[in-house]
SEGUKE-583265 format. One record per residue: residue in three letters; chain; x, y, z of N, C-alpha, C in turn. Coordinates in nm, 3 decimals. Each point is the difference from the previous one (the first is absolute). Example, Ala and Ser with C-alpha at 12.3 -4.5 7.8 and 13.67 -1.06 7.14 Angstrom:
+-----+----+---------+---------+---------+---------+---------+---------+---------+---------+---------+
:  aa : ch :    n_px :    n_py :    n_pz :   ca_px :   ca_py :   ca_pz :    c_px :    c_py :    c_pz :
+-----+----+---------+---------+---------+---------+---------+---------+---------+---------+---------+
: ALA :  A :   1.319 :  -0.569 :   0.780 :  -0.089 :   0.119 :   0.000 :   0.090 :   0.120 :   0.000 :
: SER :  A :  -0.035 :   0.105 :  -0.072 :   0.082 :   0.119 :   0.006 :  -0.077 :   0.109 :   0.073 :
+-----+----+---------+---------+---------+---------+---------+---------+---------+---------+---------+
% end
This chain:
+-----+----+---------+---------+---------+---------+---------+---------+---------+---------+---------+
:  aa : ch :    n_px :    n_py :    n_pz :   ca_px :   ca_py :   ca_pz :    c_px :    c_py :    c_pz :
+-----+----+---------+---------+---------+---------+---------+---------+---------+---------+---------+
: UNK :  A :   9.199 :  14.421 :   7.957 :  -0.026 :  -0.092 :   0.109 :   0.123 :  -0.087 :   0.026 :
: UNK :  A :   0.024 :  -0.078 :  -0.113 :   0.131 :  -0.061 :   0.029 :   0.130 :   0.125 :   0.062 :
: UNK :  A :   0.005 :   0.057 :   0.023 :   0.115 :   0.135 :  -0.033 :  -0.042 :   0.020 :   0.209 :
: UNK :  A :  -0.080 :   0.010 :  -0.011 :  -0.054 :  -0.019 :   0.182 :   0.050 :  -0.126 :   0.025 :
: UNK :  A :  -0.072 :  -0.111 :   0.021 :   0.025 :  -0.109 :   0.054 :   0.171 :  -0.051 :   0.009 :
: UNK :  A :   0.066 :   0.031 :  -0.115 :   0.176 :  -0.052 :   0.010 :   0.018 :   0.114 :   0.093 :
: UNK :  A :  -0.030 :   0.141 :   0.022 :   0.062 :   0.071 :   0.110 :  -0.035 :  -0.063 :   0.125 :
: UNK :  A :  -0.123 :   0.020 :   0.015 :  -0.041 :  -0.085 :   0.129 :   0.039 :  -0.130 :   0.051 :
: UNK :  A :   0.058 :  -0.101 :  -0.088 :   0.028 :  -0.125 :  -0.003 :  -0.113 :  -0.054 :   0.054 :
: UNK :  A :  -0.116 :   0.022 :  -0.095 :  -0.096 :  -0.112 :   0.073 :  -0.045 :  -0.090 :  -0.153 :
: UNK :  A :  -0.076 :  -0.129 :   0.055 :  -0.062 :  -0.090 :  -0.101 :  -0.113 :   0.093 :  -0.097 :
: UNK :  A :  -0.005 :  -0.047 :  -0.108 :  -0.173 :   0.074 :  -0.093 :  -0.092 :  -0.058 :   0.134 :
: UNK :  A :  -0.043 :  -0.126 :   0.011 :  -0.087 :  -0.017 :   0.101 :  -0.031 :   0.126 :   0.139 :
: UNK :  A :   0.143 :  -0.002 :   0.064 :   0.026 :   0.080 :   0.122 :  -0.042 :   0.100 :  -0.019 :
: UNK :  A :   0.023 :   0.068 :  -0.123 :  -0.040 :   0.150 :  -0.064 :  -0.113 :  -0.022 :   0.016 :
: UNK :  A :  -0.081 :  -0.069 :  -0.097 :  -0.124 :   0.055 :  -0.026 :  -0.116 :  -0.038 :   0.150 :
: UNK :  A :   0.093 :  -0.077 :   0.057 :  -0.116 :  -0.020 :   0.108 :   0.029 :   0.125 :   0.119 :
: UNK :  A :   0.069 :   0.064 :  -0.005 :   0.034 :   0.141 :   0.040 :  -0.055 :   0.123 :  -0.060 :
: UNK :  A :  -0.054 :   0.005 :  -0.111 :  -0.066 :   0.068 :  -0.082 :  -0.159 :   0.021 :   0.027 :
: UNK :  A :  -0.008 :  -0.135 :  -0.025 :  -0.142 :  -0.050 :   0.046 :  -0.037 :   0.036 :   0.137 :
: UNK :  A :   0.076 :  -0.060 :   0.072 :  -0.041 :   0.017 :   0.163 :   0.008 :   0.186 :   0.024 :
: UNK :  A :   0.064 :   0.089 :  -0.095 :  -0.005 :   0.113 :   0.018 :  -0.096 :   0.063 :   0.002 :
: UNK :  A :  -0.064 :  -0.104 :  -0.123 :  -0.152 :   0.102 :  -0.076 :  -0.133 :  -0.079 :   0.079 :
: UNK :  A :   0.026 :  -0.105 :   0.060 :  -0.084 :  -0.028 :   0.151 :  -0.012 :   0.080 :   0.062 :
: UNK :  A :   0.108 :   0.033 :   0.063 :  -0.010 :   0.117 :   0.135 :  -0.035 :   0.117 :  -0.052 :
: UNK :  A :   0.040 :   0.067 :  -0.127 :  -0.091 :   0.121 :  -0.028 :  -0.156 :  -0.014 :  -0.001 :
: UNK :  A :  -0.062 :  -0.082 :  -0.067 :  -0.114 :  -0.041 :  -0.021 :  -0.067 :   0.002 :   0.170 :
: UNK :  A :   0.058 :  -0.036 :   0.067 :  -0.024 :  -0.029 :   0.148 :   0.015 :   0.107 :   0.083 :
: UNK :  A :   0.086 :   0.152 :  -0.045 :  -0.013 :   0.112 :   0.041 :  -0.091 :   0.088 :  -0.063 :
: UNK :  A :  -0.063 :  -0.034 :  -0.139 :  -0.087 :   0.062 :   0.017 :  -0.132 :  -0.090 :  -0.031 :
: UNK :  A :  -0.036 :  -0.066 :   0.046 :  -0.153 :  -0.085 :   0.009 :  -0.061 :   0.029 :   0.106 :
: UNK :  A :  -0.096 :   0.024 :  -0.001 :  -0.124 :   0.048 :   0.061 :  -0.031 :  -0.074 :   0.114 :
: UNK :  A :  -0.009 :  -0.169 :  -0.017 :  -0.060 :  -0.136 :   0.048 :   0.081 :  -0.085 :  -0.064 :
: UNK :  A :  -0.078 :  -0.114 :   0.045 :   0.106 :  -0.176 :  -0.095 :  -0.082 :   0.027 :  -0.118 :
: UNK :  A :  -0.140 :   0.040 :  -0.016 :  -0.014 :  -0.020 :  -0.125 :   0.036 :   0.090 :  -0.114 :
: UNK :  A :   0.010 :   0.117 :   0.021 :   0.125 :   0.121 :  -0.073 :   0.091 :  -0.055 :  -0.010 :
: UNK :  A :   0.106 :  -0.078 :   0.073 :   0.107 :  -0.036 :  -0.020 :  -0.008 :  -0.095 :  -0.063 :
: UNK :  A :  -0.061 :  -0.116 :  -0.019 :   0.010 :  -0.070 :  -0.091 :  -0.062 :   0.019 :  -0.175 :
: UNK :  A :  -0.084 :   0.126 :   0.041 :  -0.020 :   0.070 :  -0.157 :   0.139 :   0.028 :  -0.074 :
: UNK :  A :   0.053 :   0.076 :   0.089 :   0.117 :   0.098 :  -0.047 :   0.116 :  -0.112 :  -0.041 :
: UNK :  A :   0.018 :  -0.096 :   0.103 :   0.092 :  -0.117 :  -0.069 :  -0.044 :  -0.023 :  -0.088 :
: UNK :  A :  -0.114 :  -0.031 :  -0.113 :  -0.016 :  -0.065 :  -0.098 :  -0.008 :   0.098 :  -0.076 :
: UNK :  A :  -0.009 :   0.109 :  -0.019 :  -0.042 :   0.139 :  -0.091 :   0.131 :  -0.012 :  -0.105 :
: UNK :  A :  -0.010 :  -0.016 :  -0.144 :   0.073 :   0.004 :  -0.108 :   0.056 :   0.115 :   0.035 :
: UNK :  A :  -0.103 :   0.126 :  -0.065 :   0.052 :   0.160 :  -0.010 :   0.105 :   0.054 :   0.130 :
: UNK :  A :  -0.063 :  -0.059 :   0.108 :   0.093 :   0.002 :   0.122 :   0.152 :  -0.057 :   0.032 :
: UNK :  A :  -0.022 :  -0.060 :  -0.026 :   0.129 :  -0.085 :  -0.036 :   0.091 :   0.031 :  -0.102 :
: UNK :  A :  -0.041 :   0.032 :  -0.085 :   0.053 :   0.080 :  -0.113 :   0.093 :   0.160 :   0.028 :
: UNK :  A :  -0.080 :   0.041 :   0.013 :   0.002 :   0.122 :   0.080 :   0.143 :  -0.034 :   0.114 :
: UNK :  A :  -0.015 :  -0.080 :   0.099 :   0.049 :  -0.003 :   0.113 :   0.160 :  -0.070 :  -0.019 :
: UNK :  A :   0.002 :  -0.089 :  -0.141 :   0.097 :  -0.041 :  -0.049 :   0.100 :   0.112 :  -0.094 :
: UNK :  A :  -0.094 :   0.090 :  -0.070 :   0.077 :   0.119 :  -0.082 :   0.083 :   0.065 :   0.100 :
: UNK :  A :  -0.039 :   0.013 :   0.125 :   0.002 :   0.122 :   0.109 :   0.122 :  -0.027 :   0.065 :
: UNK :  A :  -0.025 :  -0.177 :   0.042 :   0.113 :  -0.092 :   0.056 :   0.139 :  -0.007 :  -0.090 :
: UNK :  A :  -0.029 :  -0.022 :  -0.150 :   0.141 :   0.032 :  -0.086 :   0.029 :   0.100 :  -0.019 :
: UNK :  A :  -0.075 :   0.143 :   0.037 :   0.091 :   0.121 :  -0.010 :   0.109 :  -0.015 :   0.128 :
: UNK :  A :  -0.089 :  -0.008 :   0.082 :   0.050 :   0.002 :   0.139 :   0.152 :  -0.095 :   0.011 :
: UNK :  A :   0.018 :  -0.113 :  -0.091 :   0.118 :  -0.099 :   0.009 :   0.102 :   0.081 :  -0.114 :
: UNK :  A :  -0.052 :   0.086 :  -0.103 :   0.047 :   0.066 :  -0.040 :   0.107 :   0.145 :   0.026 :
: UNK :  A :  -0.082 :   0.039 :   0.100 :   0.057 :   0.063 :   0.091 :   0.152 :  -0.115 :   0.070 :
: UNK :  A :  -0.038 :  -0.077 :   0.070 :   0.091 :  -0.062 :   0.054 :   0.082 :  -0.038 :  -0.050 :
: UNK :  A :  -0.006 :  -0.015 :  -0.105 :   0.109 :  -0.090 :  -0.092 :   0.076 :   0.160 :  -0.066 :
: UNK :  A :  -0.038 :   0.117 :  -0.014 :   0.071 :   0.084 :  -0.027 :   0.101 :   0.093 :   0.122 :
: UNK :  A :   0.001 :  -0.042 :   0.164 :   0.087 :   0.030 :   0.057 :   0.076 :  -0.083 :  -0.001 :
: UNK :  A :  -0.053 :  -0.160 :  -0.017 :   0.096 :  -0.103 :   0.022 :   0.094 :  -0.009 :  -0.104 :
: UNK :  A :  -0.013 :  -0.002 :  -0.161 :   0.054 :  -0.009 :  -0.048 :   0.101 :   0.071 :  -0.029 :
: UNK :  A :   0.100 :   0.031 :   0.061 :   0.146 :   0.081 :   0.002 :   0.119 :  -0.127 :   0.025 :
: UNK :  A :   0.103 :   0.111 :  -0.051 :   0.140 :  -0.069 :  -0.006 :  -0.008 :  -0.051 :   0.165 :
: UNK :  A :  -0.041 :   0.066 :   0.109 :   0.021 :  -0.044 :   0.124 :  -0.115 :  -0.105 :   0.071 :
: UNK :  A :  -0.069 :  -0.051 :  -0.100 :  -0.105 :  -0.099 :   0.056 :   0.105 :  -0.128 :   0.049 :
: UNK :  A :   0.065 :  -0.016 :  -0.001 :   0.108 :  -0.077 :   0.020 :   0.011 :  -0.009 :   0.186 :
: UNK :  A :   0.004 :   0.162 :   0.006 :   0.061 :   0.017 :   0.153 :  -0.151 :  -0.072 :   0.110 :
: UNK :  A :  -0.096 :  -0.038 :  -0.101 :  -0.124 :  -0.004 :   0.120 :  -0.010 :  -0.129 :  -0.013 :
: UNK :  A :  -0.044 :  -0.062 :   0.150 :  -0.015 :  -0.165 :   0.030 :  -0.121 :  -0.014 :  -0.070 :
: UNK :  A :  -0.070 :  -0.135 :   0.028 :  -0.154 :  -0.033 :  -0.094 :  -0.014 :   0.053 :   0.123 :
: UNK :  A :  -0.024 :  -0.026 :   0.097 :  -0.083 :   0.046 :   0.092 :  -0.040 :   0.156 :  -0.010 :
: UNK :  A :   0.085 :   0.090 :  -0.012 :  -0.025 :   0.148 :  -0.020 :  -0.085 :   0.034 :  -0.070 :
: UNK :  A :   0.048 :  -0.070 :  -0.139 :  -0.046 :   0.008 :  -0.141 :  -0.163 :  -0.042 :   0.025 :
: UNK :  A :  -0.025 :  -0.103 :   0.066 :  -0.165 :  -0.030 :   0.031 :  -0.055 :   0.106 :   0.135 :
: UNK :  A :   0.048 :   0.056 :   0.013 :  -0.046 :   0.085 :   0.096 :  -0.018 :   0.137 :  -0.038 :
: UNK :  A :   0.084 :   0.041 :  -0.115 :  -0.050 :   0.131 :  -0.113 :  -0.099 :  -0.067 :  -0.080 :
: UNK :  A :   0.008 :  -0.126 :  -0.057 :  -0.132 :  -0.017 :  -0.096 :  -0.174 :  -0.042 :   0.110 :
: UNK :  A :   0.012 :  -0.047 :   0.123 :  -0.085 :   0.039 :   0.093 :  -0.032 :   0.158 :   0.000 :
: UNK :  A :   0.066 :   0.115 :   0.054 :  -0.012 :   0.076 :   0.029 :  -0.085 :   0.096 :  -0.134 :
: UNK :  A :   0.076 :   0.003 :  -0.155 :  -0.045 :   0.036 :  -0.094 :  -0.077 :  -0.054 :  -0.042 :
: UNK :  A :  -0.071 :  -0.130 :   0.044 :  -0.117 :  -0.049 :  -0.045 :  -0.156 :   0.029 :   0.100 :
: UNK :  A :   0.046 :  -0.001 :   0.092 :  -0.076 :  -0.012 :   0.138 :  -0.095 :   0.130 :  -0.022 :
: UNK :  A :   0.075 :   0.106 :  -0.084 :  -0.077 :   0.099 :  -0.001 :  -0.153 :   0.064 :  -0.074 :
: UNK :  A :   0.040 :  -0.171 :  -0.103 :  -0.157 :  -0.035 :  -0.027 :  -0.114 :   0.031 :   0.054 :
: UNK :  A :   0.044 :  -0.002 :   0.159 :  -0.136 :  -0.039 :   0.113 :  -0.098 :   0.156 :  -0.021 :
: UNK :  A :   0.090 :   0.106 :  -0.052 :  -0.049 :   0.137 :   0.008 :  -0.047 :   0.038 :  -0.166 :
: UNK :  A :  -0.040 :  -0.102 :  -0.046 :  -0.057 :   0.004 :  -0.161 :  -0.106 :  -0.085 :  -0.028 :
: UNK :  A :  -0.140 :   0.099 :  -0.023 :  -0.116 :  -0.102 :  -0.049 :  -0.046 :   0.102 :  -0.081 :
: UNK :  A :  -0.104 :  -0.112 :  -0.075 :  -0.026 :   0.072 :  -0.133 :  -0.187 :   0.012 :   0.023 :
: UNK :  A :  -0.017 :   0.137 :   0.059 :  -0.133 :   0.017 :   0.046 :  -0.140 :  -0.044 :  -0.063 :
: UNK :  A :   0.030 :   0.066 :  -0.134 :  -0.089 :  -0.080 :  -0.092 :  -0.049 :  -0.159 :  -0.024 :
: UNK :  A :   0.124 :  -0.060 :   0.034 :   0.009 :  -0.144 :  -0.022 :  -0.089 :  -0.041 :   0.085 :
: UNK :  A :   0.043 :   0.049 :   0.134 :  -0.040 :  -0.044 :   0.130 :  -0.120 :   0.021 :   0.006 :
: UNK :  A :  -0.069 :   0.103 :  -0.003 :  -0.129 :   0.066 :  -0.034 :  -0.120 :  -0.057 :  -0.109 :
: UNK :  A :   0.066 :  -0.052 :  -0.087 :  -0.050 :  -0.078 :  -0.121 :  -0.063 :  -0.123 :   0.053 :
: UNK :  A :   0.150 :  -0.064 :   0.041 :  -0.005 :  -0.113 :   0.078 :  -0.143 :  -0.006 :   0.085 :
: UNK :  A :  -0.001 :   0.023 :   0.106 :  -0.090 :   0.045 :   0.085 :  -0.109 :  -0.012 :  -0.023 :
: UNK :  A :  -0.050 :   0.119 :  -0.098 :  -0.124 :   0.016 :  -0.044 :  -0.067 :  -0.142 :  -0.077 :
: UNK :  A :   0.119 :  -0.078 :  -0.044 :  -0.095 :  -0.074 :  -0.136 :  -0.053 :  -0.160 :   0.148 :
: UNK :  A :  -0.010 :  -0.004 :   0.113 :  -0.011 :  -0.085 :   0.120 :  -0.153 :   0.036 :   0.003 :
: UNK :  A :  -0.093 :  -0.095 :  -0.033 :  -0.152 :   0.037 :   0.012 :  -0.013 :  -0.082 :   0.169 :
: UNK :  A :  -0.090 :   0.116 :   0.043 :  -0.009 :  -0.030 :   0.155 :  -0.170 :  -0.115 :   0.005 :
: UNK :  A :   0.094 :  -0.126 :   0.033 :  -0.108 :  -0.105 :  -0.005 :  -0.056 :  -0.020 :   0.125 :
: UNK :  A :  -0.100 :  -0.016 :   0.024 :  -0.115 :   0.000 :   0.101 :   0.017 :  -0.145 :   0.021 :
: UNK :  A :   0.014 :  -0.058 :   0.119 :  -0.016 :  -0.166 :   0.000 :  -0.103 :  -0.002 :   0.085 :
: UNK :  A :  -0.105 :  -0.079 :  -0.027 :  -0.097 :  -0.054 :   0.045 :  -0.001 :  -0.147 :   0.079 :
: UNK :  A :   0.011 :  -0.019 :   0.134 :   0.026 :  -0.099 :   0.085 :  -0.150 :  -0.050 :  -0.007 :
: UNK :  A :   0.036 :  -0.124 :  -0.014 :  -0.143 :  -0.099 :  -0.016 :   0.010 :  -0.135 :   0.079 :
: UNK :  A :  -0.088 :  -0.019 :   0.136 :   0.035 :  -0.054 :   0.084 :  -0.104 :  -0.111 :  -0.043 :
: UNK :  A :   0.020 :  -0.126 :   0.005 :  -0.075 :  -0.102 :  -0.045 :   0.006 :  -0.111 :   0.176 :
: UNK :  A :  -0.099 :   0.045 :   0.044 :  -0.010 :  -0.076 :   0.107 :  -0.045 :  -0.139 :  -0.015 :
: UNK :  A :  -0.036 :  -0.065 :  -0.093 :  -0.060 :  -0.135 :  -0.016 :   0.109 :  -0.124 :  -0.009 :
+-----+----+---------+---------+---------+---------+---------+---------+---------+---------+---------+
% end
């Protein structure tokens, strides 16, 4: 993580709220409704999962970047390959999870009770 962020030249803060806001918008591509989506934001195993997936993925990045010629690339570039090699997250879910997820949502019946008095 540190080994990302000095390439990128960004703050730990800046990072991780880039991280975070990543695993928002996945959660938000695949949720059902607001209330799926706010399952899936709070889901441990999910998150877990979505974080292993996210450090291969920086792993990846950090193995084109890291050459004798990382030198020749501006930050700006350099955040625009770790966008691009990360982004590709959006095409990775873990069916089971999702499915799990899902199922354990007991479908509650609300009963409206009108008290006219």
């Amino acid at each position: 993580m540190k080994d990302i962020i000095n390439i990128l030249e960004l703050q730990t803060s800046d990072y991780l709220q880039l991280v975070f806001e990543s695993y928002m918008q996945w959660c938000e591509l695949y949720s059902l409704n607001a209330r799926d989506y706010q399952k899936l934001l709070i889901n441990d195993r999910l998150y877990t999962w979505y974080m292993r997936t996210y450090r291969s993925l920086e792993l990846e990045f950090y193995k084109q970047v890291n050459t004798p010629d990382i030198y020749h690339f501006s930050t700006k570039e350099l955040n625009k390959i770790y966008d691009n090699t990360t982004m590709s997250i959006g095409g990775y879910y873990p069916k089971s999870i999702l499915r799990n997820l899902r199922k354990q949502t007991p479908k509650v019946k609300s009963k409206t009770i009108f008290n006219l008095n």
